[in-house]
N, C-alpha and C positions, 0 to 999 in steps of 0.2 A: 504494500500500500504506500503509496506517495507522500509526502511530507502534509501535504496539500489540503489531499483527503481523510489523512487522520485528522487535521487540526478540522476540518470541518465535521467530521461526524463526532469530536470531542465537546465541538461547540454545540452540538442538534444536541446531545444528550444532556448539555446542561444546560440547557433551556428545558426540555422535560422536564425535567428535576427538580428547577426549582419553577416552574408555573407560579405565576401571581396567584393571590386567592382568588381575586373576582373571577379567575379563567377556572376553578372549582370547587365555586361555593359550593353548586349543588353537593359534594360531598362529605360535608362538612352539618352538625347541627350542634349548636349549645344550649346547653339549659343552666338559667345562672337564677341565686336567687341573693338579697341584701342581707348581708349579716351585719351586727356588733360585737366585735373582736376588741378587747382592750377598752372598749368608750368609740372605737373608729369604727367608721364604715370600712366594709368591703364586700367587694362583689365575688360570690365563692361559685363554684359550677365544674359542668364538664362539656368539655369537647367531644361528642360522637362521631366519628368516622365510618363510612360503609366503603370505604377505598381499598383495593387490594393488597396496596403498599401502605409501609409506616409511614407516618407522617413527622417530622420532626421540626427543630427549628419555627414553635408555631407562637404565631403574633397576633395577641388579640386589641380588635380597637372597644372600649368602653365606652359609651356613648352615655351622657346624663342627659336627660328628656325635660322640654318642660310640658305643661299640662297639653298642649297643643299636638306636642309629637316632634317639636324640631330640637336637634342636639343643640346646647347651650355650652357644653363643655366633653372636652375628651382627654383619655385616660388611656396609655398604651400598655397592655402587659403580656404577660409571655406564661405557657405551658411548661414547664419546670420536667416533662417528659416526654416521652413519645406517646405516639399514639398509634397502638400496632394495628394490624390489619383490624376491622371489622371493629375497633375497640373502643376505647375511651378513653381522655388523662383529666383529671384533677384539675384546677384551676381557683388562684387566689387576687384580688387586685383590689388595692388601699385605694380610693377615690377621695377625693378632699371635702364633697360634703356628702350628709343623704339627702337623696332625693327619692321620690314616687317611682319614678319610671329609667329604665337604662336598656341602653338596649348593645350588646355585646356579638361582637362578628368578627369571624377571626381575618386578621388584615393582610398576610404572608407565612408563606410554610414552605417547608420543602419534602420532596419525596426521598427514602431512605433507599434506593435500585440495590435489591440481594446480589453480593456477588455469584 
């Protein structure tokens, strides 16, 4: 294989890899609910995946809502694991106040390719 050709089929495969979220939300689903931790808010949940690869590297945006439905403020955090095939991870993020409504969607991630 040619110098050429490998650096382009090196570069197609890391773009699979790591796909934007909006290119796979569909496989992605969170469930978050507000806790009080300490006297602070945060927003606890899981990430569900139906994807056939792990998911890693995964970035969630936090969104605070006001009564209307439009974000007021945001909150970036992150999955502290994978999330394997068909699976789920955990999820923890401090937000600065409480609020009624948030709405949580994961923002970037990447795929884990088995050797």
């Amino acid at each position: 294989m040619c110098v050429k050709s490998l650096a382009a089929a090196i570069a197609t495969v890391f773009l699979l890899v790591s796909a934007p979220a909006w290119a796979q939300a569909d496989r992605f689903r969170v469930e978050h609910e507000v806790e009080r931790i300490r006297g602070r808010p945060r927003i606890t949940g899981y990430v569900h995946s139906d994807a056939a690869l792990t998911a890693v590297n995964i970035r969630l945006l936090v969104e605070e809502l006001d009564p209307s439905g439009r974000a007021v403020n945001t909150t970036v955090g992150y999955v502290d694991a994978e999330i394997p095939t068909t699976g789920r991870a955990y999820f923890e993020v401090r937000v600065p106040a409480p609020r009624a409504m948030y709405r949580v969607t994961v923002e970037s991630f990447a795929w884990r390719i088995p050797r």
